[in-house]
N, C-alpha and C positions, 0 to 999 in steps of 0.2 A: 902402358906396357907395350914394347916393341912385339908387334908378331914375327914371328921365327919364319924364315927364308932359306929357300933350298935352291943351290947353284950347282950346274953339269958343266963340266969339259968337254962333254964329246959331242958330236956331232949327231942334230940337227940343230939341239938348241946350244951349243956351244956360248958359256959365256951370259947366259941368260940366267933368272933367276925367278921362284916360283914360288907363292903362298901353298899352305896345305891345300889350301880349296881349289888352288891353278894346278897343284899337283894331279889330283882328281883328274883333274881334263888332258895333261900330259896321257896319265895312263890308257883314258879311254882313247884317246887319238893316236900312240902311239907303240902302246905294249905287249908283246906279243900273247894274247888270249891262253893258247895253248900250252905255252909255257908258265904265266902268271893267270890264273883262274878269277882272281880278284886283287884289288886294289892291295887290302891288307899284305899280302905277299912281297906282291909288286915291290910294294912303298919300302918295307925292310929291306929287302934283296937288293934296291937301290942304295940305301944309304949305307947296309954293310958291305958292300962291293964296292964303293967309293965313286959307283956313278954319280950321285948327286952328294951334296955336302950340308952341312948346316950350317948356315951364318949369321 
């Protein structure tokens, strides 16, 4: 079974593309704390706002 990949448009990683478990490390290195509290947030807020995609 193919595992599921998550690709961004915008800029830092522009173009780039991320396992659930690289996603993880997106958030921690990049997501603003105060606005996203924890990953789970994060991670939906991304893919329903179309920052990142499913492919």
């Amino acid at each position: 079974m193919k595992e599921t990949k998550y690709i961004s448009y915008e800029d830092p990683i522009n173009g780039r593309s991320f396992t659930y478990e690289q996603m993880q490390e997106v958030y921690r290195d990049l997501a603003n704390k105060e606005e996203y509290p924890d990953f789970d947030c994060w991670f939906t807020d991304m893919l329903k706002s179309g920052v990142f995609e499913t492919i």
